[in-house]
N, C-alpha and C positions, 0 to 999 in steps of 0.2 A: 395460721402460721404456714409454713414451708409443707405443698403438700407430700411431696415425699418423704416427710418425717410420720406418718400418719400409718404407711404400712408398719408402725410400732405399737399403734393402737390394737386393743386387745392380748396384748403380750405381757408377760412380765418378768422380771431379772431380780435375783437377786444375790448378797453377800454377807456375807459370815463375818462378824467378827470380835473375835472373844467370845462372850454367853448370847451376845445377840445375832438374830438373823435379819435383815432388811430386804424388803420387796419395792423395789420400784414399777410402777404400771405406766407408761408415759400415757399424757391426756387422763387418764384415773388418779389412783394416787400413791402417798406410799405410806410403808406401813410396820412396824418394829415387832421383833417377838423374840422373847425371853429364852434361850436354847437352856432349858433349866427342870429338875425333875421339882421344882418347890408347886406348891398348892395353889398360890397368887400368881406365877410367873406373868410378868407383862406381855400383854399383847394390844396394840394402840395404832391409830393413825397420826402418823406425823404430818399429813396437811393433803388435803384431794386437793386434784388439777384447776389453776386459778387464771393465772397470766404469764404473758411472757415476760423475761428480762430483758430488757432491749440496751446498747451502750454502740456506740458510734454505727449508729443506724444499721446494727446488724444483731440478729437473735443470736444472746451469750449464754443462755439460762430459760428454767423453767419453775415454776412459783408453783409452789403447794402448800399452798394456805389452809385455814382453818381446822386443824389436825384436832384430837384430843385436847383436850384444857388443860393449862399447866399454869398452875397457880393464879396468877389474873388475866392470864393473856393463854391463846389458841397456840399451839404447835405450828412449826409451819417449816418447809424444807425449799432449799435451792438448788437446782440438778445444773449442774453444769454440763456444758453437752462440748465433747472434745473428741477429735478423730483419732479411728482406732482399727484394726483389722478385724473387730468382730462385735457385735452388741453383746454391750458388758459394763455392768456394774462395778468401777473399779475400786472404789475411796468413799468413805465413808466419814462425817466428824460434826462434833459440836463446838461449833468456834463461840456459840454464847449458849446463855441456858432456855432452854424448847426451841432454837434456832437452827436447824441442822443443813449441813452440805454435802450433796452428792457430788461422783464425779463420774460422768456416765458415758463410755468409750463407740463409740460405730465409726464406721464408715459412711454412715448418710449425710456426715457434716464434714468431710475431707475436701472439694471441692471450695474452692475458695471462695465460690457466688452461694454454695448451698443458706448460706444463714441470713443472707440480705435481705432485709425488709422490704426494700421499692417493688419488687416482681410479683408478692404476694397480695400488694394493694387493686382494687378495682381500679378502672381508669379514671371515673370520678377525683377519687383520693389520690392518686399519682399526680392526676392533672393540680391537686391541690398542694402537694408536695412542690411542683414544677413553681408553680405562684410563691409558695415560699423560700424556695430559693431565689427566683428572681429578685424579691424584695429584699430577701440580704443584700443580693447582688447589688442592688441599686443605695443600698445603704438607707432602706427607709423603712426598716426593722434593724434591732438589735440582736445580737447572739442570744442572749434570753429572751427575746420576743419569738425568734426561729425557731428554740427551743419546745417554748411555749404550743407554735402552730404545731409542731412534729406532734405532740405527744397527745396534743387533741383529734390529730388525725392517727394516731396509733388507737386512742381509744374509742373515736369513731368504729375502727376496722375490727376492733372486740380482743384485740393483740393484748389490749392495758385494761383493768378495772377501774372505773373511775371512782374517787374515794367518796367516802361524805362530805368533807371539805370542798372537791370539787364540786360537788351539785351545789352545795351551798352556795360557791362561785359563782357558778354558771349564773344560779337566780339572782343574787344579787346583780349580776351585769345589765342583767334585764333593767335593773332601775338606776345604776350610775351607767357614766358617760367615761369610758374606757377606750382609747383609739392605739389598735397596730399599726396602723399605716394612716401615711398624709391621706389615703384618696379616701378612706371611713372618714377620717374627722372631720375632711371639707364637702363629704355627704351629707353627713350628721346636721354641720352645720346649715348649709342652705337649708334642712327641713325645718330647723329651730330659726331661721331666718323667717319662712314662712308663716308658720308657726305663733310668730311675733307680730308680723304684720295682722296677721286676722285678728290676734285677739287685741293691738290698737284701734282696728277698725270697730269691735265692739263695745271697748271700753267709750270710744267716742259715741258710739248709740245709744250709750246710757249717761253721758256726760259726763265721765270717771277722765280725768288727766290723764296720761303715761307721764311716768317719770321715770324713764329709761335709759341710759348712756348711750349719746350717739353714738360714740367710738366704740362703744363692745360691739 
């Protein structure tokens, strides 16, 4: 991510409120504790440092996943990152249940370029960024194809986790025949043109017919 958010690593902040205390660590994680003289008082992780929230190609958020277990499912927190005159933990809440939202005040994200994704990519990945927009441009990708490229290259760059779904994706692709752009599928094809020719030429070595459609 952004590296001058990074002089916040090793640091931590936190807020009071009601019988609980919460610790935020950026890049670490964060963490609940019961302001309470009881015997059991809670004391938990609400989710270590995982990924970022990315929303119109600029970092909105910070993902901390896998917290404490809470009933079938892991704890997990969303720090929203909003500019502020001083690093500070300001809001605290549970808008579902083990889901929690921060709202976490600096000045490191005041600047209007500070949260944009493109500067923090290799040139590799920009240069592949640059390819995606063109082919919007040219209209031979979809808005969910665009989409699609961004978030491959966000989790190339290690910005996004890729899920289990996705690898399941990925490998499946491996064996169907999925095209973004005209110039893959009229690659694709020529090699399955090929492809076709030879294995004619061998069927005929063994005296086997094609019975192939000349029009496909």
């Amino acid at each position: 991510g952004p590296a001058h958010l990074f002089r916040l690593a090793g640091k931590c902040f936190s807020f009071v409120e009601s019988t609980y205390k919460y610790e935020f660590c950026p890049f670490h994680n964060v963490t609940q504790h019961e302001q309470t003289f009881r015997w059991n008082a809670y004391s938990g992780i609400l989710g270590i440092w995982h990924e970022w929230e990315i929303d119109n190609n600029a970092f909105v958020g910070m993902w901390m996943r896998e917290g404490d277990s809470c009933e079938t499912k892991s704890r997990q927190t969303k720090v929203h990152l909003v500019c502020g005159k001083s690093h500070k933990l300001a809001y605290v809440s549970e808008p579902s249940t083990c889901v929690y939202s921060l709202t976490f005040e600096t000045p490191l994200v005041c600047h209007p370029h500070s949260l944009l994704v493109y500067p923090t990519l290799t040139e590799a990945l920009q240069r592949k960024w640059d390819e995606a927009e063109q082919l919007l441009y040219d209209e031979l990708i979809t808005d969910q194809g665009y989409r699609k490229l961004l978030k491959e290259i966000f989790e190339e760059a290690g910005l996004l986790k890729a899920t289990e779904e996705n690898e399941v994706e990925k490998e499946s692709k491996k064996i169907t025949l999925e095209f973004e752009t005209v110039e893959k599928c009229s690659k694709e094809y020529k090699q399955l043109s090929e492809e076709i020719k030879q294995l004619r030429v061998l069927l005929g070595q063994h005296g086997i017919a094609y019975k192939g459609n000349s029009g496909e």
